[in-house]
C-alpha positions as CSV (number, residue, x, y, z in Angstrom):
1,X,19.0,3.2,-6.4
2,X,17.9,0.3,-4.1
3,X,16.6,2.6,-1.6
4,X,14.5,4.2,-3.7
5,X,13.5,1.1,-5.9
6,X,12.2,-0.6,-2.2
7,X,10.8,2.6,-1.5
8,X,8.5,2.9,-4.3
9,X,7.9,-0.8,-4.5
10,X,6.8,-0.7,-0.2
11,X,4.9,2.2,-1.1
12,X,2.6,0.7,-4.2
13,X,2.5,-2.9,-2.8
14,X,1.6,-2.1,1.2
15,X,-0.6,0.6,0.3
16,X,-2.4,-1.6,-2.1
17,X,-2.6,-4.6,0.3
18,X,-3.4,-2.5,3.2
19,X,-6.4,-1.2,1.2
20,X,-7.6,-4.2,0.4
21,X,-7.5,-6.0,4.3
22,X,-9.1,-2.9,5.7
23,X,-12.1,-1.6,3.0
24,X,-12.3,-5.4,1.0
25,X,-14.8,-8.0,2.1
26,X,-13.2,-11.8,1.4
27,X,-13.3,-15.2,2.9
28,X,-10.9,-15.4,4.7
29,X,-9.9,-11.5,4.9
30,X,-9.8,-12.5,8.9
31,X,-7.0,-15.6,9.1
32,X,-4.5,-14.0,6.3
33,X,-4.4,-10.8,8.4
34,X,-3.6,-12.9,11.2
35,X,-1.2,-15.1,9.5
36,X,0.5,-11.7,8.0
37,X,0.7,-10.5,11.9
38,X,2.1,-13.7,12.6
39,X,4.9,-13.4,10.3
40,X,6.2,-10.7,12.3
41,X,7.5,-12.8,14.7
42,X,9.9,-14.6,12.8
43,X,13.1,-13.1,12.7
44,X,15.0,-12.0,10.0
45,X,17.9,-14.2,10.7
46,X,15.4,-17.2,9.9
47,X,14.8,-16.0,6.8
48,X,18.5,-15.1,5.2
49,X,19.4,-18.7,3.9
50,X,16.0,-19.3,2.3
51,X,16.2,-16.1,0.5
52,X,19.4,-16.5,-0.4
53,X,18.4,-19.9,-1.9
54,X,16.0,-18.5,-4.0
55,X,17.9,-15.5,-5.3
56,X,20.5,-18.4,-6.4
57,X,18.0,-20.0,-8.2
58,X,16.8,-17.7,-9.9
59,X,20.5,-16.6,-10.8
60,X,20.2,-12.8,-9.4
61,X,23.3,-13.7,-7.0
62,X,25.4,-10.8,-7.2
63,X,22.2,-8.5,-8.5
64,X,20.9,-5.3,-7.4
65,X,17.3,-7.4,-8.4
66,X,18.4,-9.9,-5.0
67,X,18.2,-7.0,-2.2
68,X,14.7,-5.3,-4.5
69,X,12.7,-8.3,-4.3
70,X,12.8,-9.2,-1.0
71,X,12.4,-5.8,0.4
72,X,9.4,-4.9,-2.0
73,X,6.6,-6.1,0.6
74,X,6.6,-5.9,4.4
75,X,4.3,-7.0,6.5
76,X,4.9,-3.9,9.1
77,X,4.0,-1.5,6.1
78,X,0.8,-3.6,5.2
79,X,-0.5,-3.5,8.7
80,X,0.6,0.1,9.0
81,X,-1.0,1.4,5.7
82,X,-4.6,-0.8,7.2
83,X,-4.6,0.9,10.5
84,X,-4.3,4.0,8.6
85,X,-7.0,3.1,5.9
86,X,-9.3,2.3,8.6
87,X,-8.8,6.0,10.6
88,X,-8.3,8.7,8.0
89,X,-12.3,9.1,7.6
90,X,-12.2,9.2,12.0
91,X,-9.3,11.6,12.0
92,X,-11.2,14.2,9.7
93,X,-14.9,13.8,11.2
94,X,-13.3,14.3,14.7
95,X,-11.8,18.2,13.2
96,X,-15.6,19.1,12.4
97,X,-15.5,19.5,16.3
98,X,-18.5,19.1,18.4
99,X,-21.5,19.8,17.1
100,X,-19.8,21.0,13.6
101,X,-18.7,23.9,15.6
102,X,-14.8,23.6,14.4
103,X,-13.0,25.4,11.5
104,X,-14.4,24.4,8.0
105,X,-11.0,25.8,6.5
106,X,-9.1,23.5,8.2
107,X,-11.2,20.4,8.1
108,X,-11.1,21.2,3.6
109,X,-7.5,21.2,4.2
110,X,-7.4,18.0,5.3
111,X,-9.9,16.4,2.7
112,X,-7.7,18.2,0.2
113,X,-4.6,16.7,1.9
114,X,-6.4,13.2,2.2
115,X,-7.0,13.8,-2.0
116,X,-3.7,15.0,-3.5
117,X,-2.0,11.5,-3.5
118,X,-5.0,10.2,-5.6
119,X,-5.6,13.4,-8.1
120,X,-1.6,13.4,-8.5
121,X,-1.8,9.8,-9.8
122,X,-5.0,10.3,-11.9
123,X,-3.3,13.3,-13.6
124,X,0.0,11.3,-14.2
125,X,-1.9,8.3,-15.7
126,X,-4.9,10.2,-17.2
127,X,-3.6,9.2,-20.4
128,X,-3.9,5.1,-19.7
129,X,-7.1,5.7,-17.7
130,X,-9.0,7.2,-20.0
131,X,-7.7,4.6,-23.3
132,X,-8.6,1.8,-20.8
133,X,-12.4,3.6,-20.6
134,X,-12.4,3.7,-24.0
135,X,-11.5,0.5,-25.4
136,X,-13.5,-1.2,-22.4
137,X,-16.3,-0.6,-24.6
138,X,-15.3,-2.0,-28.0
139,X,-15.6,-5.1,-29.6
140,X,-14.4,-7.2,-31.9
């Protein structure tokens, strides 16, 4: 249950903050990349009592919630999931081949690959997509 709970969580949260350093435009985009590298370097070991001081106070001691929230963001996965937000466009240009001479089979395999994640959560969530459209509109 934990696993999968840190799982999902890494997988929403890095994705989302990877996005966001690697296609989003911000003062400052620059220094809290750098600061997020930085972090890196500090081991974990550092950072046990802290947490633990924390989790006490906000009374999730002996909580599944005190191993979840910690693990939910990792500054690994966000620079991971940037890297790869600024080389998935690269990665299927460079199967077109040289002068477009490559396999257009393969290289719509990859764009449908490269779509999937995004169509599987549209269809999932069509519901609260499309009443967010609709009432976006309405007033009063």
């Amino acid at each position: 249950m934990v696993a999968n709970a840190v799982t999902l969580a890494q997988l929403v949260l890095c994705s989302m903050a990877g996005f966001a350093f690697a296609r989003l435009r911000f003062p400052g985009r620059q220094f809290l990349f750098f600061l997020l590298l930085a972090s890196l370097m500090i081991p974990n070991q550092v950072t046990v009592i802290p947490i633990f001081l924390i989790m006490k106070t906000l009374g999730l001691v002996d909580n599944h919630l005190a191993i979840i929230l910690p693990g939910m963001v990792s500054a690994f996965g966000i620079s991971l999931m940037r890297q790869f937000y600024l080389t998935l466009p690269q990665g299927i240009a460079l199967l077109q081949g040289y002068m477009q001479s490559g396999n257009p089979a393969v290289v719509m395999a990859a764009v449908t690959l490269a779509i999937l994640p995004i169509l599987i959560v549209f269809v999932l969530a069509q519901r609260w997509i499309v009443d967010a459209f609709v009432h976006s509109g309405l007033k009063g």
